[in-house]
N, C-alpha and C positions, 0 to 999 in steps of 0.2 A: 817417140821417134828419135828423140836426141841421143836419149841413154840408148837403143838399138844402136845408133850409128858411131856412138863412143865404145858402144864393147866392138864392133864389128872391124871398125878401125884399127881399134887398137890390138884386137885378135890377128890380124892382117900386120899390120908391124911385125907381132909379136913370131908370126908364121915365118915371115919374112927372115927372121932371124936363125930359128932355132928349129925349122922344118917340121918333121914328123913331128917329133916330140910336142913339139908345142901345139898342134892342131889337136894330139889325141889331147893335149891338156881341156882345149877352146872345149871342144865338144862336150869331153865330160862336165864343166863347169858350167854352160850355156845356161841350161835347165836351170841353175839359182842364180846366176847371174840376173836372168829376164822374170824373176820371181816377184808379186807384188810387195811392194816395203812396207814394214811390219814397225808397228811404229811402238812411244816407249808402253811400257809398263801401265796398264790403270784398274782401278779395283770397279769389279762389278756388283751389283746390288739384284740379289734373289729376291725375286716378287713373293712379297708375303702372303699367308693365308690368315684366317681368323685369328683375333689377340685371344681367344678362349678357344680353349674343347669344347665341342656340343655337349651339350646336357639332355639327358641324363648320361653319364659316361659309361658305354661299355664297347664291347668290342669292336665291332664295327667292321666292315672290310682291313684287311690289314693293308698296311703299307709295303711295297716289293724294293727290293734293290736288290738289282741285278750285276755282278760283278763279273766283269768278263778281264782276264791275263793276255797277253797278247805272245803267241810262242811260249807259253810255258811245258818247259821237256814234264814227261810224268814222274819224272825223278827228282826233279828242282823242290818238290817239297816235303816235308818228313812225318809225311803224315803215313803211310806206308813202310816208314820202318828205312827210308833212302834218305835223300837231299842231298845238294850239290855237295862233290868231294869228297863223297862217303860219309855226311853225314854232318861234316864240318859247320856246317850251316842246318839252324832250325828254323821251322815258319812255325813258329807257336799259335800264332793269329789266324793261318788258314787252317791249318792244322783241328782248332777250335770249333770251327763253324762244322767239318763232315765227325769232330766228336758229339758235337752238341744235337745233331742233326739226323739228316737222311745221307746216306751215300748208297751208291749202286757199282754193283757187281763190272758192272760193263758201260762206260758212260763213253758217250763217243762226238765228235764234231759233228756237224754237219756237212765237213768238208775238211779236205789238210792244206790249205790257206785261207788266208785272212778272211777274205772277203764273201768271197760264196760260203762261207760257214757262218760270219754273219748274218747273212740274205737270208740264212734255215732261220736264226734264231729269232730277227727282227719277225717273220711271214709265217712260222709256224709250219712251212711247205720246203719242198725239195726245189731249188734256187735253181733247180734246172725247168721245172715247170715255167718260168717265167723269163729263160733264156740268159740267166746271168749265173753261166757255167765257169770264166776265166774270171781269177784277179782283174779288175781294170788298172791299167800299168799305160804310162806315155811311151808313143814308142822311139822315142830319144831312149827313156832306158832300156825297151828291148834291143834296140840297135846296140846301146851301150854295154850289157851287159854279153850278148853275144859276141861282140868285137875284140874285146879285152881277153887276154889268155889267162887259162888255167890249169888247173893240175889233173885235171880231168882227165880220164881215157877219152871216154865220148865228150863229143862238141856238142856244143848248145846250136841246137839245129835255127836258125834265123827266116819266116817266112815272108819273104818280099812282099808278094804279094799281099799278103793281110795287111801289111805296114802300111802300102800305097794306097788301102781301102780302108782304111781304120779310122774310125769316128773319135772326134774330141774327145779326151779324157774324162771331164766331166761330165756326159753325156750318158758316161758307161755306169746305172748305178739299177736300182730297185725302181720298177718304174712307178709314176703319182697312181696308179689303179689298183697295184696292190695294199692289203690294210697291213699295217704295221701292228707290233704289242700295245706302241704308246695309242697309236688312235684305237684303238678296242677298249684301254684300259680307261681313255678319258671319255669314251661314252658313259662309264659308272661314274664320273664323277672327280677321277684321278688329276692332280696336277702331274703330268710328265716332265721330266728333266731328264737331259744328255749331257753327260759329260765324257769329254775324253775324246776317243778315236770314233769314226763314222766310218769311211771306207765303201759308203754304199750311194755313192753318187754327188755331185757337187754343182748339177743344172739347178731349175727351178723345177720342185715340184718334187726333186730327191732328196733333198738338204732336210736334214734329222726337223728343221722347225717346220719346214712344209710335210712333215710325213708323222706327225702327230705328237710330237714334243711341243711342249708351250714355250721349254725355254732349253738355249743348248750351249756349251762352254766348250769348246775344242777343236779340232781340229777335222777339216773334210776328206785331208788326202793319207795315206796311208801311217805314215808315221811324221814325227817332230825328233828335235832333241831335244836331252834332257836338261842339258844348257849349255849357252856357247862353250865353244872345244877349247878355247883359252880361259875360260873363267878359272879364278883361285880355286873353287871349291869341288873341280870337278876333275875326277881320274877317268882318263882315255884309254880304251886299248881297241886296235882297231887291225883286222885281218888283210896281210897284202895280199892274201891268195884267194882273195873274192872280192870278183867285180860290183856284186850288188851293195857288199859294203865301200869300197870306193866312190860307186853313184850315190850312198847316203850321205857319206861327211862331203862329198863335194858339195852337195846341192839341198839338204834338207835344213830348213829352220827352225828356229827355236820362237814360237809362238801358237796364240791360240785368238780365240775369236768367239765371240757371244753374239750368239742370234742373228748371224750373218754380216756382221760390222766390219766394221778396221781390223785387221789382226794388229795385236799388241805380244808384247814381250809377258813371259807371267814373273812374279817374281823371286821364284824358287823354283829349285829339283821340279822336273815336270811331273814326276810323281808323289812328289808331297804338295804339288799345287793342287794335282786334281784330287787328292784329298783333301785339306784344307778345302778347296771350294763344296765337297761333298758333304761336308759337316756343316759348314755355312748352310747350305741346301738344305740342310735337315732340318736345323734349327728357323728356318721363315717358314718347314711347314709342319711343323711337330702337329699341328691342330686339324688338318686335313687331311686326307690319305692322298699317299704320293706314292709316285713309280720312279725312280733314279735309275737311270741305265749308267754305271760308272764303268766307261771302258778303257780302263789304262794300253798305254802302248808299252808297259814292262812287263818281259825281261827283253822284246825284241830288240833288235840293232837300230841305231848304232852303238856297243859297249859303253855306257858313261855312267859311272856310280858318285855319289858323294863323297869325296876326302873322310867326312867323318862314318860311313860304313863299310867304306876299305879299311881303315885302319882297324877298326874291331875285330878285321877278320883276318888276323895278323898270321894263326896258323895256318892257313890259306897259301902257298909258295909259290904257286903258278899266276900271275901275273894276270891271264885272262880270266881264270876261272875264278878269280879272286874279284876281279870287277863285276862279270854274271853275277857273283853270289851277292856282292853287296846290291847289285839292283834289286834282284827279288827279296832280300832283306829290309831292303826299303817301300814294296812291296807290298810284304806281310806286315811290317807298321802300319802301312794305310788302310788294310782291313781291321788294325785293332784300334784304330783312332775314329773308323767309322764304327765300330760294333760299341764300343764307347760312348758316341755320341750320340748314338740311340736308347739305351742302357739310361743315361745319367737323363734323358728329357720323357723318358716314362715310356719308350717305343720298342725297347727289346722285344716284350713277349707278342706283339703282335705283327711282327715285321720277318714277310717272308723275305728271308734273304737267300739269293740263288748264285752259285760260284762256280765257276769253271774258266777253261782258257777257248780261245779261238781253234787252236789245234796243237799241237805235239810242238818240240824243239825243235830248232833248224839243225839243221848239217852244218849249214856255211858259217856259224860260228867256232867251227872250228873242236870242240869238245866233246869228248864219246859217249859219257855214259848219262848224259841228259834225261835218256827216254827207255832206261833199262829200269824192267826186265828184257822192254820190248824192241823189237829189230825194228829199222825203218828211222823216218824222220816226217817232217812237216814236210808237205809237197806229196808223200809217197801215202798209200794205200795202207802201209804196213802198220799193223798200230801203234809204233811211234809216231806217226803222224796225224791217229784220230782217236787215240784211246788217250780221254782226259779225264782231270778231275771232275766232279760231277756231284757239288753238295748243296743239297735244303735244309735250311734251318728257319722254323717257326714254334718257339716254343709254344707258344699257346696251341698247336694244333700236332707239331712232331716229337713223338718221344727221343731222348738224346740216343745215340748208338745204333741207330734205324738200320739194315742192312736189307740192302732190296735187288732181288737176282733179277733177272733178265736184261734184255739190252735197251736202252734209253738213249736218245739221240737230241740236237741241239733244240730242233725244231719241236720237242715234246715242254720245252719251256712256254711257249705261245699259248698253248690251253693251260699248262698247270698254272699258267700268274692269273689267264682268264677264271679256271677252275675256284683260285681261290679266293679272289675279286666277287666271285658269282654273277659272274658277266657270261651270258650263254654267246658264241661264237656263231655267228650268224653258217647258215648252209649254202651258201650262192657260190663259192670254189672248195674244191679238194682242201681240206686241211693233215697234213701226214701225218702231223703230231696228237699225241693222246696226253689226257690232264691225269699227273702223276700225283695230285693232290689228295683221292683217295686211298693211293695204294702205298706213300707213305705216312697217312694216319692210320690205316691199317695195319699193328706189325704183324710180321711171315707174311703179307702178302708178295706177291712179285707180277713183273710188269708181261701182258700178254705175248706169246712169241710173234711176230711178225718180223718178215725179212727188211733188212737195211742196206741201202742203195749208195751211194759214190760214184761218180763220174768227170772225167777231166778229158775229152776230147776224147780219144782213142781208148785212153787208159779206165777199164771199168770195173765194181765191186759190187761185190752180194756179200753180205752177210746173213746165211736163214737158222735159227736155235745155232747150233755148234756148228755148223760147213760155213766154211767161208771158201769166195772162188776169188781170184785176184785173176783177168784178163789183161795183163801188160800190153802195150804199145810197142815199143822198140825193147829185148825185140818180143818180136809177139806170139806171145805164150801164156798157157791159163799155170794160174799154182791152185792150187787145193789142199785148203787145212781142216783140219778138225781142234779148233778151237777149246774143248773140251780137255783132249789128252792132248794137246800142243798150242796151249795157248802165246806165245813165243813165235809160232810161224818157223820154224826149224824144219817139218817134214812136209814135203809137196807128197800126194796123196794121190796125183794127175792120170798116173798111171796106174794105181792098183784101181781107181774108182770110177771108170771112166763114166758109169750112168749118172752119177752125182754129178762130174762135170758137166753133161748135157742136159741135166734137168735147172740146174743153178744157173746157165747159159741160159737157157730158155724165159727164164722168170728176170735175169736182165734183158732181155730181148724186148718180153713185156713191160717192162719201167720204161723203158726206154720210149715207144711206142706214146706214151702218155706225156713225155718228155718234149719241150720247143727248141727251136732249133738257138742257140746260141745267139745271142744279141748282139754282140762283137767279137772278134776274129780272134782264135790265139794266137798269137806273132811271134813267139818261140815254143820249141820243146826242150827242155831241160833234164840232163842226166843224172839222179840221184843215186847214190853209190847203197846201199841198202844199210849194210853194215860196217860203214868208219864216215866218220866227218870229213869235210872239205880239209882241205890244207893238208891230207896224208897221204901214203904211199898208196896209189892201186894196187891189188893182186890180183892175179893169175883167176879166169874165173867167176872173180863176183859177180853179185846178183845187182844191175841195174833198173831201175825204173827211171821211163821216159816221163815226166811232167808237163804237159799243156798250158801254157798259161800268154 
């Protein structure tokens, strides 16, 4: 009550003096101002498994880790022949894992934000079955982020209504009835561990350790930073022509928290903590089989890279895009420090390891060619926002170079960690995803066609073999590709095919039907520009998509 009545006051002075300006200051900062304090630094201790391997030693269920990027564009790494800058930048490290491995033709999100693309991967199901269709976001920052001007044609549509009805933040996550990967995997036996980002609830009963992790190291709400914005060892670059990045450095902290504790300070780069702690992890359970969820919150916002891998990236000119590349540079260190750490304790050849990102690159960072070949961005439909990397590696069960056609989706991780656990997936709900575990030890196989779904309020998608339908929202109009001879999304198709259109309409009509209604309200719609990043010129004509969230 006191600290309430010392910001509130002193907000009030502050008002008092310097009018507008300073209330828009109060607001945006409220949010971390009223934050819980995060206190210093202290080293945590992973619960050990057996001082021996069982005997007699053989293969045994593998061990999973599961590596999820947070916004990584398709272009951010070089394994595709691209990488930020044209190249400037190599990920040797992820790079590695879809040489060593399986990769797929078409690997896609379960969603183009954060969190409902989590909810596929955690549940194995479409995150609309269970009603957690929108990002959960406060709506201090929908207010906030709508309020703020930008360079937008279209306004960020603001729905009162929802705001005034809008349930606690933490409230909004995966509910305790759904089964998660970690509780299935620890009916076989598995030690589960979380590390990193969660994003799927913050009540009781949603929290990564009530939802079948034993043990978990990170953080509940969307993102952190990588360390304080004054620290010596850390380069800033930060977009004035996005609000959403304003509400991050206003209000977001630099901490993490074990198994629901105190939050504390870590003591390093947040992405070389939650590595270091991942290797730690490894090493108390080299002797038992483990499932690691490591979900870093890099390359998302807010821009903070380490002094020492900006300067490496000296031929790098552009200022932001020189920060970008040194996070995911930092990045792909922490997958070769974890494939390493596996490698040297005797774990490589039986450790399914599964990599991918949440979804495509943002816009609002400002930079264009993140997610080329493909049009669009995170937030939109277009497969810049849900065409991701998409790599297994097991030696002991995947040949290196695996090449696998058809399309594969987040929620098809849930059976293939079950798959190769040999943990059968009990039958009591719909599961969407299919266990990929035979068809990449099989090569030339490929994954069976069935169509793939997306939905964000209004805005809805099919993908069935090669037709894709994109249903936009504002304004509202169906596109139709043929994915085959226009992979890219370049020719709308709408008009020469119109049976296509209403057959592909029909079969979301059907998804939908099987679909709950949304658990909390989306409180804005948001205008994504298709084709250029935040912070540039509109032209004449482009193609927008409305975003729900």
């Amino acid at each position: 009550m006191k600290r309430w009545l010392k910001i509130t006051l002193g907000g009030a002075a502050v008002l008092a003096i310097t009018g507008i300006a300073a209330k828009d200051y109060v607001l945006l900062h409220l949010p971390g101002w009223l934050a819980p304090r995060v206190h210093p630094f202290r080293e945590i201790a992973w619960q050990p498994g057996p001082a021996r391997a069982p005997q007699p030693a053989d293969w045994g269920p593998p061990n999973i880790v599961l590596i999820v990027a947070d916004d990584l564009g398709f272009n951010d790494i070089s394994f595709n022949g691209g990488g930020v800058a044209n190249g400037l930048l190599k990920t040797p490290n992820i790079d590695a894992l879809g040489a060593e491995g399986a990769t797929f033709a078409n690997g896609y999100a379960g969603n183009a934000t954060c969190a409902p693309s989590r909810a596929a991967l955690m549940t194995g199901r479409y995150p609309t079955r269970f009603g957690f269709e929108f990002t959960p976001t406060d709506t201090r920052f929908a207010q906030t982020v709508s309020g703020f001007s930008t360079d937008w044609q279209y306004k960020t549509i603001l729905d009162q209504h929802a705001v005034d009805a809008d349930p606690p933040s933490d409230s909004k996550g995966v509910p305790a009835s759904e089964r998660t990967i970690a509780e299935l995997l620890r009916t076989g036996g598995y030690h589960t561990m979380h590390l990193g980002k969660w994003h799927l609830g913050g009540s009781p009963g949603m929290r990564p350790e009530d939802q079948g992790f034993d043990e978990s190291l990170g953080f509940i709400i969307g993102g952190q930073m990588f360390l304080p914005e004054n620290d010596a060892n850390v380069v800033n670059a930060k977009q004035d022509f996005d609000p959403i990045d304003k509400y991050i450095w206003a209000n977001l902290p630099f901490s993490v928290q074990y198994n629901g504790g105190e939050r504390f300070h870590p003591d390093r780069y947040m992405t070389d903590y939650l590595t270091h702690q991942a290797v730690r992890a490894i090493d108390a359970n080299r002797n038992r089989p483990f499932f690691l969820y490591l979900a870093y919150n890099a390359p998302h916002t807010p821009l903070q890279a380490l002094k020492s891998d900006y300067d490496a990236l000296a031929a790098i000119t552009d200022h932001r895009t020189r920060t970008y590349a040194a996070m995911i540079r930092a990045l792909d260190r922490g997958v070769g420090q974890v494939m390493a750490a596996l490698k040297a304790r005797g774990l490589d050849e039986n450790t399914l390891v599964i990599f991918t990102s949440d979804n495509g690159g943002a816009h609002y960072i400002g930079l264009p060619d993140i997610n080329q070949p493909y049009r669009g961005w995170k937030a939109s439909f277009f497969e810049g926002g849900i065409k991701v990397p998409f790599f297994l590696r097991w030696p002991a069960k995947i040949a290196p170079a695996t090449r696998v056609a058809g399309t594969v989706s987040h929620f098809d991780i849930f059976a293939t960690a079950a798959g190769a656990a040999g943990i059968a997936v009990p039958g009591d709900r719909p599961i969407d995803g299919i266990d990929l575990s035979p068809i990449v030890v099989a090569q030339g196989a490929s994954v069976p066609q069935r169509p793939l779904f997306w939905r964000s309020g209004a805005y809805r998608v099919v993908r069935d073999g090669d037709a894709k339908l994109q249903m936009l929202d504002i304004p509202r109009q169906s596109l139709l590709y043929d994915m085959n001879e226009d992979p890219t999304e370049q020719r709308d198709l709408s008009a020469v095919r119109p049976d296509e259109v209403r057959r592909l309409a029909a079969l979301i009509a059907q998804h939908d039907a099987a679909q709950a209604k949304p658990a909390w309200p989306s409180l804005i719609r948001s205008p994504i520009a298709i084709d250029r990043p935040l912070g540039t010129k509109p032209r004449a004509g482009e193609t927008y998509a409305y975003w729900s969230n």
